[in-house]
Structure formats: structure tokens, C-alpha cells
Backbone atoms as SQL, in Angstrom:
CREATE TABLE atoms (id INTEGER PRIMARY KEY, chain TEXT, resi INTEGER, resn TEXT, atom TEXT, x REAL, y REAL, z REAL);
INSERT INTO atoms VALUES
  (1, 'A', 1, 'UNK', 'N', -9.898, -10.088, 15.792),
  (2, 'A', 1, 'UNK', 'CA', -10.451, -9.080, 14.901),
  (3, 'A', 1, 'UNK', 'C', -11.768, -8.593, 15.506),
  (4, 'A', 2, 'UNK', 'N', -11.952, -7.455, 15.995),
  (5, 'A', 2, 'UNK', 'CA', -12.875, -6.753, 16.397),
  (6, 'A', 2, 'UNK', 'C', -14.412, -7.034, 15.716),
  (7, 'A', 3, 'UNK', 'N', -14.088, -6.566, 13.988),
  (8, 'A', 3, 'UNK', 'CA', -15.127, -6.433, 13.454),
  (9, 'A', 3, 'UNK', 'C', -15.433, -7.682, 12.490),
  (10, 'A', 4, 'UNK', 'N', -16.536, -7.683, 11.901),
  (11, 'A', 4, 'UNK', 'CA', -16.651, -8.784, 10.837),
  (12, 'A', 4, 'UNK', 'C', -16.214, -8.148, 9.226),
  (13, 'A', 5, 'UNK', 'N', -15.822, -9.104, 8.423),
  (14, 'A', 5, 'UNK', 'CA', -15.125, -8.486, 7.243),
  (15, 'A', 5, 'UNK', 'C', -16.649, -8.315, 6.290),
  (16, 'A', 6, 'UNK', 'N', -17.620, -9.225, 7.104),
  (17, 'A', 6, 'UNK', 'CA', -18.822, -9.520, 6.093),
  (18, 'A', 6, 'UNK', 'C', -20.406, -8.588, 6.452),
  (19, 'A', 7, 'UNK', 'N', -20.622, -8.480, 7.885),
  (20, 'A', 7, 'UNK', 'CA', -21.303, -7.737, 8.006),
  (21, 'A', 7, 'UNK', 'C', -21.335, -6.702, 8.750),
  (22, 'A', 8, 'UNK', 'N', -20.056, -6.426, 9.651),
  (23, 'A', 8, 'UNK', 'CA', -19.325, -5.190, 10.177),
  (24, 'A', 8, 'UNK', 'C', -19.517, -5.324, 11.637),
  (25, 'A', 9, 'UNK', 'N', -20.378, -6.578, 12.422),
  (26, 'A', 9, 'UNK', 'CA', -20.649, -6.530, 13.365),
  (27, 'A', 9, 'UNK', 'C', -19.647, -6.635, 14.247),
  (28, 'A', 10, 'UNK', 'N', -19.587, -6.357, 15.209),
  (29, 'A', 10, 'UNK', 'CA', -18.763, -6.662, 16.628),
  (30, 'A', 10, 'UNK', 'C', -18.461, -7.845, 17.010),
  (31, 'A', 11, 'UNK', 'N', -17.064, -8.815, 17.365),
  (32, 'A', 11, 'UNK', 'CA', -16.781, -10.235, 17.089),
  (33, 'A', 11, 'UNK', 'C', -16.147, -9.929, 18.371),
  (34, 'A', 12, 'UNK', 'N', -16.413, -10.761, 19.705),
  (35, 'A', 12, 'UNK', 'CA', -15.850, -10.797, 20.702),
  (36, 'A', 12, 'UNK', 'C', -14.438, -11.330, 20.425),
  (37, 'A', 13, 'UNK', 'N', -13.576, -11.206, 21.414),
  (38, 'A', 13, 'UNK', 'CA', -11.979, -11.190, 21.082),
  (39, 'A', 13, 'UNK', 'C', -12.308, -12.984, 21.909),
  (40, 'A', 14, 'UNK', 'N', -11.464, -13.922, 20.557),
  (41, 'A', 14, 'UNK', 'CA', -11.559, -15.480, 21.136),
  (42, 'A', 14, 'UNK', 'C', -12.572, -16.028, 20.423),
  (43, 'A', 15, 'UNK', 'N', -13.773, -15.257, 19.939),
  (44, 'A', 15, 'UNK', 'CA', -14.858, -16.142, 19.005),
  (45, 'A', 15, 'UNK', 'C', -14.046, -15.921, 17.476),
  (46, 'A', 16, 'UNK', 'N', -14.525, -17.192, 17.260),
  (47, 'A', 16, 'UNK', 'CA', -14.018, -17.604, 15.577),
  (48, 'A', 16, 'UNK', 'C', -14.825, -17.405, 14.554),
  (49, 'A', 17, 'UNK', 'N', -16.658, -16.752, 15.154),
  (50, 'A', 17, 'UNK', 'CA', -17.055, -16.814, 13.810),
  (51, 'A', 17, 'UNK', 'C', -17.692, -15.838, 14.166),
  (52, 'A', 18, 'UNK', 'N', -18.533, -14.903, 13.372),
  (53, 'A', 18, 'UNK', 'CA', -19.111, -13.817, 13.658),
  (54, 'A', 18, 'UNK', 'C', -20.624, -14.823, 13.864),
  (55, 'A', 19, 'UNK', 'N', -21.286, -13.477, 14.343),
  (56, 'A', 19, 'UNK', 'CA', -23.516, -14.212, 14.060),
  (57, 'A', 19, 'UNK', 'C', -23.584, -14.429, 12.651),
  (58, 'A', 20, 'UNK', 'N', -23.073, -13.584, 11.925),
  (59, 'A', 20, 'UNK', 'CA', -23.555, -14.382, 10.565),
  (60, 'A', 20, 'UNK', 'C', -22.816, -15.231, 10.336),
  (61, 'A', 21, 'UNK', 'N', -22.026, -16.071, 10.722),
  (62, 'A', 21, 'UNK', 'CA', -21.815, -17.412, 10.181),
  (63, 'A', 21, 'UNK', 'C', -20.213, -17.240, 9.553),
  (64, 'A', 22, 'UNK', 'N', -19.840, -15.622, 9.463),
  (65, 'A', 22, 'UNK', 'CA', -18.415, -15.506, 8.455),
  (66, 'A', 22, 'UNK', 'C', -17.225, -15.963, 9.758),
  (67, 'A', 23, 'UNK', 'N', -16.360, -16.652, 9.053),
  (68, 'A', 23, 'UNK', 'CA', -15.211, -17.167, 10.084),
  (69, 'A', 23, 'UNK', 'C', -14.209, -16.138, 10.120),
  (70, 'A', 24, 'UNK', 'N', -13.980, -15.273, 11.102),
  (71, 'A', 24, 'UNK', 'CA', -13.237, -14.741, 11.329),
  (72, 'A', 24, 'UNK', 'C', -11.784, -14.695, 11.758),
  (73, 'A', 25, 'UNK', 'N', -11.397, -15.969, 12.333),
  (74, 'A', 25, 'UNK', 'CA', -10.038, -16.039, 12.925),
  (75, 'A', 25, 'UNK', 'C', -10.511, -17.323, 13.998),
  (76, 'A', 26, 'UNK', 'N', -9.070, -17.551, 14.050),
  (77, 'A', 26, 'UNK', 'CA', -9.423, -18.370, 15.083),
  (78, 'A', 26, 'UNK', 'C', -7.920, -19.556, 15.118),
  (79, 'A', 27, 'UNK', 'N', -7.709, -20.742, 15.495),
  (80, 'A', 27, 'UNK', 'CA', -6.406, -21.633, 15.658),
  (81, 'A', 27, 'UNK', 'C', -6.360, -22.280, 13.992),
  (82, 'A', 28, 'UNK', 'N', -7.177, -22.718, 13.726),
  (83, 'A', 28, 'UNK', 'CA', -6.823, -23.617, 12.323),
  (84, 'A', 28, 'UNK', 'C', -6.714, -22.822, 11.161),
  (85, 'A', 29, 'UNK', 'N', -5.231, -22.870, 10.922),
  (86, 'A', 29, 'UNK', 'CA', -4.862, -22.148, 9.699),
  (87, 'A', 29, 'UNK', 'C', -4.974, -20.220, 9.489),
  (88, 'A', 30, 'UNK', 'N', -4.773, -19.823, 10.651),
  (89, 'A', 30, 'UNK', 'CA', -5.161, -18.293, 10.896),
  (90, 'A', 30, 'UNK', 'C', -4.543, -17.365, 10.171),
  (91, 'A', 31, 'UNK', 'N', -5.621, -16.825, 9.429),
  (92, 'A', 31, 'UNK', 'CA', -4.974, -15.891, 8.003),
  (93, 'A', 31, 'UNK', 'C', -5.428, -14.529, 8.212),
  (94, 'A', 32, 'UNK', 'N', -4.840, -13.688, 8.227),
  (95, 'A', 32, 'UNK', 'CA', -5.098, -12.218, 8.629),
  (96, 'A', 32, 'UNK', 'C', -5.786, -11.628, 7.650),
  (97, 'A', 33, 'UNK', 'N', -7.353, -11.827, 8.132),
  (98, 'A', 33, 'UNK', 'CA', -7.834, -11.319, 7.163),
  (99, 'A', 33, 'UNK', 'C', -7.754, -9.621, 6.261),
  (100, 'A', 34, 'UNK', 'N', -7.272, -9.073, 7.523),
  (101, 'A', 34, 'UNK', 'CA', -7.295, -7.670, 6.952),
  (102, 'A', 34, 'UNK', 'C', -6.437, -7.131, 6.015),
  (103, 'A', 35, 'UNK', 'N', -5.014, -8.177, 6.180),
  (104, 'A', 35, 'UNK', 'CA', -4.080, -7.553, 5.370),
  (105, 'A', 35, 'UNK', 'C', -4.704, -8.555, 4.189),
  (106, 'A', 36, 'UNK', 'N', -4.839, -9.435, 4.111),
  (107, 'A', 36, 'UNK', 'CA', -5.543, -10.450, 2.802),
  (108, 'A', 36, 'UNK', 'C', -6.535, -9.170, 2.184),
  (109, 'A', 37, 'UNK', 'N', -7.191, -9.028, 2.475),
  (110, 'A', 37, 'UNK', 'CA', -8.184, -8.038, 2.254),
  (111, 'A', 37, 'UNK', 'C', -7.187, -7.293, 1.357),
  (112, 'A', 38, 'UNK', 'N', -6.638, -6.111, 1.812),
  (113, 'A', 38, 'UNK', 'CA', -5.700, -5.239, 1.099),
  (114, 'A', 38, 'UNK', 'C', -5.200, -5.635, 0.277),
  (115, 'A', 39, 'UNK', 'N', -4.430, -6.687, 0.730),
  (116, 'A', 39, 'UNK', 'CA', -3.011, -7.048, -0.734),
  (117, 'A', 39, 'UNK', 'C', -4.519, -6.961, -1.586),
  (118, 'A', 40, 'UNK', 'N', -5.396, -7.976, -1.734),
  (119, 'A', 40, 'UNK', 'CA', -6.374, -8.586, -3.048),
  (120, 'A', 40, 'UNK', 'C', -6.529, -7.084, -3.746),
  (121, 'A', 41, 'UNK', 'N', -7.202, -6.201, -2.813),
  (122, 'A', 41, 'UNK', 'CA', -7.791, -4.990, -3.273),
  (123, 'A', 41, 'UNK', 'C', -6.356, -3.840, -3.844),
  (124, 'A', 42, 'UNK', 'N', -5.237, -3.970, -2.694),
  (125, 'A', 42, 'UNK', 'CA', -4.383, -3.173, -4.025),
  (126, 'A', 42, 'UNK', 'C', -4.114, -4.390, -5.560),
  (127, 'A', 43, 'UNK', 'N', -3.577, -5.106, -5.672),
  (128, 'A', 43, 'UNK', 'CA', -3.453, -5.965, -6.543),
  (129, 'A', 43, 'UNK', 'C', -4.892, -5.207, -7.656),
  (130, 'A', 44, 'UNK', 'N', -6.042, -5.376, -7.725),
  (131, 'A', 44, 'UNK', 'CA', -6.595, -5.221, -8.371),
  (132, 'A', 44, 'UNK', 'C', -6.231, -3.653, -8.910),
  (133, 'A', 45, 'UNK', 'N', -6.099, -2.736, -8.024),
  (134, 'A', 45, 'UNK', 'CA', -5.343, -0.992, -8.271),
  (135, 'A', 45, 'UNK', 'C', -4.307, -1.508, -8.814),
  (136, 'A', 46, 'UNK', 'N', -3.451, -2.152, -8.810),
  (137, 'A', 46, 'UNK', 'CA', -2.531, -1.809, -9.884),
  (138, 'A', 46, 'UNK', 'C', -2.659, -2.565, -10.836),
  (139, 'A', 47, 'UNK', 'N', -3.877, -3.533, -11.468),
  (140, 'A', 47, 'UNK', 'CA', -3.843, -4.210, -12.717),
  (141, 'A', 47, 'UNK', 'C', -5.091, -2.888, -13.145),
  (142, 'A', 48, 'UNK', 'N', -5.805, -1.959, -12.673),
  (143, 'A', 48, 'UNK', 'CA', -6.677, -1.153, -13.042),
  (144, 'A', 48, 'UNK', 'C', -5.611, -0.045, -13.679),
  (145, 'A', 49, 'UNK', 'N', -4.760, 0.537, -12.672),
  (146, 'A', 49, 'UNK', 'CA', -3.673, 1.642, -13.358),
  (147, 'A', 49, 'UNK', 'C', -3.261, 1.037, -14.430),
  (148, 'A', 50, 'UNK', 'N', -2.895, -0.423, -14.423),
  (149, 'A', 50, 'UNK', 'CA', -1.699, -0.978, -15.684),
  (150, 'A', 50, 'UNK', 'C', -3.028, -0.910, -17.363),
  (151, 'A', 51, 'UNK', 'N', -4.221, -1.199, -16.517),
  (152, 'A', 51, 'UNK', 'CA', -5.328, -1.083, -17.831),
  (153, 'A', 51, 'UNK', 'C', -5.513, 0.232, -18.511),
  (154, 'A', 52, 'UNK', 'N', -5.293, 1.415, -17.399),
  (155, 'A', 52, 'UNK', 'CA', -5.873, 2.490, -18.169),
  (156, 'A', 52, 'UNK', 'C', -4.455, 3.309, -18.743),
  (157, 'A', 53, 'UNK', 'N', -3.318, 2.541, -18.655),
  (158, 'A', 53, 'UNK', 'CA', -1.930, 3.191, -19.146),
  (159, 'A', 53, 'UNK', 'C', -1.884, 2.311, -20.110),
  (160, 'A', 54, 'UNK', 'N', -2.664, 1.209, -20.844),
  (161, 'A', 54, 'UNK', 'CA', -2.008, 0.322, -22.297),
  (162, 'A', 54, 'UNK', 'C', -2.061, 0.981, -23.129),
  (163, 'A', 55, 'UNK', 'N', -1.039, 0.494, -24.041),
  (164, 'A', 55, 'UNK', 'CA', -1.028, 1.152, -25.160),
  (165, 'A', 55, 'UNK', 'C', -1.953, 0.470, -25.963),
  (166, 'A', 56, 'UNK', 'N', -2.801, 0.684, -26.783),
  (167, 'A', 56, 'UNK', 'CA', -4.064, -0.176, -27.707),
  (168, 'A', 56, 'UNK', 'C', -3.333, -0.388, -29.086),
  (169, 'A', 57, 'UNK', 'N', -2.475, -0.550, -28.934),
  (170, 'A', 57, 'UNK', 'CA', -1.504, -1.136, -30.325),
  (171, 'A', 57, 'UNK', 'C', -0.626, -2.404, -29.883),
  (172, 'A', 58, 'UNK', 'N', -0.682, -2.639, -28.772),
  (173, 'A', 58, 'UNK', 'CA', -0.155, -3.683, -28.174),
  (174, 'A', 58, 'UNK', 'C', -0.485, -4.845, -27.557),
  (175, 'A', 59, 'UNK', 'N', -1.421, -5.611, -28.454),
  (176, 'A', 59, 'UNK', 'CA', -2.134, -6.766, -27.595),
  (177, 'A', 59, 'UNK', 'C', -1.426, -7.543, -26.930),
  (178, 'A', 60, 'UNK', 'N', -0.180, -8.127, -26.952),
  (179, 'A', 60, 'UNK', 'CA', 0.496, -9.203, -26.293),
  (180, 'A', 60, 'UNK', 'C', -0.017, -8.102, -24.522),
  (181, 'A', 61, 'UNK', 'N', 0.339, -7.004, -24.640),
  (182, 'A', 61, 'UNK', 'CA', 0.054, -6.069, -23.019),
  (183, 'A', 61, 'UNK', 'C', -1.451, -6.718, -22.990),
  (184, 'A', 62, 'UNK', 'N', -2.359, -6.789, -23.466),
  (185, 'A', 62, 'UNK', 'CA', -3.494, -6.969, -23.199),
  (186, 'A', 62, 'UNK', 'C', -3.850, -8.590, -22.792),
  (187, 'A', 63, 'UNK', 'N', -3.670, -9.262, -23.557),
  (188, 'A', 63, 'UNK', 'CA', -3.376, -10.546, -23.508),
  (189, 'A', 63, 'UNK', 'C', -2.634, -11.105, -21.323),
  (190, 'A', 64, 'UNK', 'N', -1.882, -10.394, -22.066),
  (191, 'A', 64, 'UNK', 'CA', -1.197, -10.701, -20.148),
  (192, 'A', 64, 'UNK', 'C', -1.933, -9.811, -19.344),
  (193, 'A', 65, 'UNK', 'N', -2.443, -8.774, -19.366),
  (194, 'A', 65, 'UNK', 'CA', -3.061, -8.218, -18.117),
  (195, 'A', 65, 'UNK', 'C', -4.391, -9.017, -18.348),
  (196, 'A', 66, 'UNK', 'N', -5.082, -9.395, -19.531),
  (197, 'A', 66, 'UNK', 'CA', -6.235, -10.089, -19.104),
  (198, 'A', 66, 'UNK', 'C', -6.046, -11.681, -17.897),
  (199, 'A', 67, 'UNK', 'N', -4.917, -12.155, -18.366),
  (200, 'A', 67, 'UNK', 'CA', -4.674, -13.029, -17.817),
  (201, 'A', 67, 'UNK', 'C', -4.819, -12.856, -16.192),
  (202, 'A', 68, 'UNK', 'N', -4.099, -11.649, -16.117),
  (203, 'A', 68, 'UNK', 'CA', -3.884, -11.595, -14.594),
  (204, 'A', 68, 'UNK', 'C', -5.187, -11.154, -13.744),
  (205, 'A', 69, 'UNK', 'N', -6.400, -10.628, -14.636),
  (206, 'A', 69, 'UNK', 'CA', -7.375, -10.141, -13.780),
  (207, 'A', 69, 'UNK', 'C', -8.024, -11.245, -14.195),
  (208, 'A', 70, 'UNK', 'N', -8.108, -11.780, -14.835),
  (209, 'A', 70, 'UNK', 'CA', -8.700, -13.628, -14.559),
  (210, 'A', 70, 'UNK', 'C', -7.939, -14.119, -13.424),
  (211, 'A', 71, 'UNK', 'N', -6.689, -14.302, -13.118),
  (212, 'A', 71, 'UNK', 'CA', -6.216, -15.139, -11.869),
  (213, 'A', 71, 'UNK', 'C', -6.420, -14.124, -10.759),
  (214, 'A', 72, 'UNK', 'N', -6.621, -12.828, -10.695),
  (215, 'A', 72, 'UNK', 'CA', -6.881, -12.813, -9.620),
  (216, 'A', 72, 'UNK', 'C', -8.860, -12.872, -9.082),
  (217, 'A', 73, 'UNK', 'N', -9.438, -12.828, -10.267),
  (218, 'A', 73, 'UNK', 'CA', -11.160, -13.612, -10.178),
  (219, 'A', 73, 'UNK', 'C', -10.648, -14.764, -9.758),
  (220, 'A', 74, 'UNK', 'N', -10.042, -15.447, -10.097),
  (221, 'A', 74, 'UNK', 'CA', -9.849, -17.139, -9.672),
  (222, 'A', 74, 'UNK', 'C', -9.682, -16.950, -8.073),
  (223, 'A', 75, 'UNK', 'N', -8.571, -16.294, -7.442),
  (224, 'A', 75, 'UNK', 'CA', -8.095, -16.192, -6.618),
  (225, 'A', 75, 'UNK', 'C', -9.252, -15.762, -5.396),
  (226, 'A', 76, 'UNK', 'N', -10.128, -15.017, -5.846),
  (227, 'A', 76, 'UNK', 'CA', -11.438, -14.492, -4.865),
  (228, 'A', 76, 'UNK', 'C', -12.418, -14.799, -5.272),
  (229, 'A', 77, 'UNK', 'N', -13.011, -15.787, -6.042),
  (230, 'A', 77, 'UNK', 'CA', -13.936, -16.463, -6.357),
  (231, 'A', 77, 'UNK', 'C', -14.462, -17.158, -4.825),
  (232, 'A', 78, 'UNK', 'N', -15.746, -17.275, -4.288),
  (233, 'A', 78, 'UNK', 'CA', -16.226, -17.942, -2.997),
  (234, 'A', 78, 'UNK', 'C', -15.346, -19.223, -3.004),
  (235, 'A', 79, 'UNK', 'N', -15.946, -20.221, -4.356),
  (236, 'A', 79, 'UNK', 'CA', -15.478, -21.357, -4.370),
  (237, 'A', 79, 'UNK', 'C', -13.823, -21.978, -4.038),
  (238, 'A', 80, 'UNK', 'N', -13.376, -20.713, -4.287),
  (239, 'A', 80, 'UNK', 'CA', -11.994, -20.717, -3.957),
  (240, 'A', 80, 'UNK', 'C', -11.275, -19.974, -3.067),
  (241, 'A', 81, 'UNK', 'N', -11.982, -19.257, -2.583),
  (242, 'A', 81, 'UNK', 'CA', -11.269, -18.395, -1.343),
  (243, 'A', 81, 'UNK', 'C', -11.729, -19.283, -0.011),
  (244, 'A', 82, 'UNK', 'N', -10.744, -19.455, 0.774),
  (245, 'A', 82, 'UNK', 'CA', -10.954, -19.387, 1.893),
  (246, 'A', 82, 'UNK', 'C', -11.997, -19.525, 2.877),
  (247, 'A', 83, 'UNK', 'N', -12.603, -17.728, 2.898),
  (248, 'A', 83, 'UNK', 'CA', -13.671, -17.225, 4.192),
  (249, 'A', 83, 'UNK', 'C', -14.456, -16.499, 3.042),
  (250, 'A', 84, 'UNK', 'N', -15.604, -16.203, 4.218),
  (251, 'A', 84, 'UNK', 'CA', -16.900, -15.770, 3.241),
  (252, 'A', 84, 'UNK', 'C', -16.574, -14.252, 3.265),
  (253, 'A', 85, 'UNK', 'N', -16.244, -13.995, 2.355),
  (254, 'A', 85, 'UNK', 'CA', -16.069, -12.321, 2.252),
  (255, 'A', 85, 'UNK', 'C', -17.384, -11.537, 1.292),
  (256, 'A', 86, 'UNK', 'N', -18.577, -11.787, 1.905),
  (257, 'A', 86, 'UNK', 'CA', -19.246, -11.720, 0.501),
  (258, 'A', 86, 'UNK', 'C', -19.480, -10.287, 0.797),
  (259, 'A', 87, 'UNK', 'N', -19.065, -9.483, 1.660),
  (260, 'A', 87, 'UNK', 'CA', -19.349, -8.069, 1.330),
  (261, 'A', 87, 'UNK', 'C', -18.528, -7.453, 0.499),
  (262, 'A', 88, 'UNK', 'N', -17.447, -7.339, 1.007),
  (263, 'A', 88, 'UNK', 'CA', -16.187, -6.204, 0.011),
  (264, 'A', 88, 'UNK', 'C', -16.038, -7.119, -1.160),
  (265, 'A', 89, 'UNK', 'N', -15.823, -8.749, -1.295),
  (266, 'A', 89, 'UNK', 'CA', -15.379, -8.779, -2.659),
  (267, 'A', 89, 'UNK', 'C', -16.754, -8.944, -3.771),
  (268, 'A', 90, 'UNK', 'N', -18.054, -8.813, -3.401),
  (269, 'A', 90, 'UNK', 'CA', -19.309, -9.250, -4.374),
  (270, 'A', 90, 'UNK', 'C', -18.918, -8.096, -4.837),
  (271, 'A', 91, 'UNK', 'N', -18.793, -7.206, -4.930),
  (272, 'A', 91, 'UNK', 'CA', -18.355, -5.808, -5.926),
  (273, 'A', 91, 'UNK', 'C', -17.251, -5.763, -6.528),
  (274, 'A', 92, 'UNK', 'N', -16.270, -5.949, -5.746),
  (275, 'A', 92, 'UNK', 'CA', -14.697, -6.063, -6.582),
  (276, 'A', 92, 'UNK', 'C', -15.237, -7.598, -7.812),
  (277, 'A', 93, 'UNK', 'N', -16.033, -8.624, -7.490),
  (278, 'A', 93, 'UNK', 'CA', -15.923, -9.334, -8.580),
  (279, 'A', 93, 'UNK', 'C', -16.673, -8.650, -9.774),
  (280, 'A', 94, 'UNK', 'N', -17.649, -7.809, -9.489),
  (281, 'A', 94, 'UNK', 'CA', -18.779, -7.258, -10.726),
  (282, 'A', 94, 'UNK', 'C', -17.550, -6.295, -11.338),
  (283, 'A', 95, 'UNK', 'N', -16.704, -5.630, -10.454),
  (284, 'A', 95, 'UNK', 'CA', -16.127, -4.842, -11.493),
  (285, 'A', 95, 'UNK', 'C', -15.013, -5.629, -12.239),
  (286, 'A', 96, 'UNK', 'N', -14.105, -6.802, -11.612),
  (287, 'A', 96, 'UNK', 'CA', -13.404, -7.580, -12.436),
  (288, 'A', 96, 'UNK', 'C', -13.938, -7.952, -13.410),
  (289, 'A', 97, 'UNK', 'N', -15.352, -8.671, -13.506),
  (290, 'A', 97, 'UNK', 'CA', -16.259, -9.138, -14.495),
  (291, 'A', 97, 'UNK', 'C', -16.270, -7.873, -15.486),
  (292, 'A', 98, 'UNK', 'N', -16.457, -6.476, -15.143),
  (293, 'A', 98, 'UNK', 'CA', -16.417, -5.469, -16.204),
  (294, 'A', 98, 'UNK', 'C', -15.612, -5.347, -16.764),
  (295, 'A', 99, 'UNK', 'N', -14.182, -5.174, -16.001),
  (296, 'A', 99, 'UNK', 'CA', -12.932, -5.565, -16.742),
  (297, 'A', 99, 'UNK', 'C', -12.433, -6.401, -17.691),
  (298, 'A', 100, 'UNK', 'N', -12.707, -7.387, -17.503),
  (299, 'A', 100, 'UNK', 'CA', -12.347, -8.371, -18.023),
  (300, 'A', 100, 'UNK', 'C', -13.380, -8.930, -19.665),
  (301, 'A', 101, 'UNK', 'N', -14.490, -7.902, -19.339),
  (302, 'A', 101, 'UNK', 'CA', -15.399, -7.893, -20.401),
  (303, 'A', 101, 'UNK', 'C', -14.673, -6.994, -21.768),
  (304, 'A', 102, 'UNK', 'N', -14.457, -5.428, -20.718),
  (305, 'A', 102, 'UNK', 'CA', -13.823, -4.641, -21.529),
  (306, 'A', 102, 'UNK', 'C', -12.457, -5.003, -22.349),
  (307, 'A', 103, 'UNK', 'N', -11.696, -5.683, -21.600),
  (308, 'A', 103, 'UNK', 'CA', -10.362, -6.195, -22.454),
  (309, 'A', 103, 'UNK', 'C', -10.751, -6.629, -23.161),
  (310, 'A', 104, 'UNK', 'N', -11.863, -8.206, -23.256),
  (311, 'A', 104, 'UNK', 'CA', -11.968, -8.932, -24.338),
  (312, 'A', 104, 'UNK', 'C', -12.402, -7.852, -25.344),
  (313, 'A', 105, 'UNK', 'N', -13.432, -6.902, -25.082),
  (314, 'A', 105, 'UNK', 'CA', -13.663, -6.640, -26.186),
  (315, 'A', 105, 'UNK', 'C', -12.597, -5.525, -27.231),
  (316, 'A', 106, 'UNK', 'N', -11.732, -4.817, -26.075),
  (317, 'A', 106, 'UNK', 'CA', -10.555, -4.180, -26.596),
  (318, 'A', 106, 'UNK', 'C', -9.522, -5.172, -27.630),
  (319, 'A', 107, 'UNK', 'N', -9.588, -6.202, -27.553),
  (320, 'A', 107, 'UNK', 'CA', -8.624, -6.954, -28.187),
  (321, 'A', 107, 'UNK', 'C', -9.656, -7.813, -29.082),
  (322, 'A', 108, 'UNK', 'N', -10.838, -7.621, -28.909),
  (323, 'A', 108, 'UNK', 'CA', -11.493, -8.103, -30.404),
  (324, 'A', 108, 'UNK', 'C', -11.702, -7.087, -31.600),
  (325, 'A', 109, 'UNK', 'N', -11.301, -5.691, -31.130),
  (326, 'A', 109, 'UNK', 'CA', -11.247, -4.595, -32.001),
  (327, 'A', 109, 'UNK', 'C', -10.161, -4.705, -32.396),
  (328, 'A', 110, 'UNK', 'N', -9.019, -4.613, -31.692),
  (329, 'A', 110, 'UNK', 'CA', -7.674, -4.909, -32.086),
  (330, 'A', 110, 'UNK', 'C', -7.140, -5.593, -33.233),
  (331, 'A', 111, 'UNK', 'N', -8.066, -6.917, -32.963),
  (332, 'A', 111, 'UNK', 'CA', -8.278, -8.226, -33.914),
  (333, 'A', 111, 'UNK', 'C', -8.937, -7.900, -35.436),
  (334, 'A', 112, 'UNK', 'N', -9.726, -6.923, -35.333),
  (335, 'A', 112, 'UNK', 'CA', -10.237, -6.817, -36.524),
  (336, 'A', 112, 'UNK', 'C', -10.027, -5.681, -37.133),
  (337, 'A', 113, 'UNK', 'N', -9.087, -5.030, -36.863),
  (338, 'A', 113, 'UNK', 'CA', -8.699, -3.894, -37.110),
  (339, 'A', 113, 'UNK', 'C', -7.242, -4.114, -38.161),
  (340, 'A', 114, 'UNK', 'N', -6.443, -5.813, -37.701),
  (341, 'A', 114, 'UNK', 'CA', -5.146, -5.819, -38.504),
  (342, 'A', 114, 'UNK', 'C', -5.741, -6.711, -39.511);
């Protein structure tokens, strides 16, 4: 991988870690970061499309898509990912965190509404 996923620098072809310290590739357990990258980031596009198409009369829909943008926070959480991705995903988590704010509170209206 040419570049770093974390601070964009230039990663000689054969080094495993960038200067800042992010592991880029290398023999043990070699996970492509770029397509990892993508799948995470579409995955989140289509639980964002599936949010702004619910119907708001239908909590069980809400209920399960909250679920799923919690597992995928689980899934890219530092503590649990892998490699240090702290550039592209420290934002994708603030907006999951928004998300996931907004559902709850969509389905506490919901709640007090029946």
C-alpha cells in the first residue's frame, strides 16, 4: 500500500508500518486495508439510506436498524478493530454516535406517542 490509511504519507513498498506508527500491511494476518475501508464505509451508506426511508410508525424497523449501527460502532471501535484507522473512521464514529442518538430518540417519541 503506497499510502497510509492514517496520515496519507508515503509507505515504501515492503515496510509494514507507516512513521506514524499505523500498521499498514505486512505477513501476519494481511488484511486489505482499502477494501476493509470501503465495505465499513458503504455498510454505513446503506444503514444511512435504510434510516432516512423508515417509516416512523414502525418501530420494530427502528429497533433493528438501531441494532445494526451499534454493531457496526462495535465493529470500528479502536478497541476492536484491528489497525489504527484514526483518520477516516474518528468521523464516521461521531456521525454513528449522531445516529444512533437520533434513533433513540425517534423511538422514544414513538414510545410516547402510543
Amino acid at each position: 500500500m503506497p499510502v497510509c490509511p492514517n496520515c496519507g504519507s508515503y509507505v515504501s513498498p515492503g515496510d509494514n508500518t507507516c512513521i506514524c506508527g499505523t500498521y499498514v500491511g505486512g505477513d501476519e494476518g494481511e488484511l486489505d486495508l482499502e477494501n476493509t475501508t470501503m465495505e465499513i464505509f458503504s455498510k454505513y451508506d446503506t444503514l444511512k439510506r435504510r434510516y432516512y426511508n423508515l417509516n416512523n410508525q414502525d418501530s420494530e424497523a427502528y429497533s433493528e436498524l438501531l441494532e445494526e449501527f451499534n454493531d457496526l460502532k462495535d465493529e470500528i471501535e479502536p478497541n476492536n478493530f484491528p489497525y489504527d484507522f484514526e483518520y477516516p473512521f474518528s468521523t464516521l464514529l461521531m456521525d454513528l454516535n449522531h445516529d444512533i442518538s437520533n434513533l433513540e430518540n425517534d423511538m422514544d417519541k414513538m414510545n410516547d406517542e402510543y
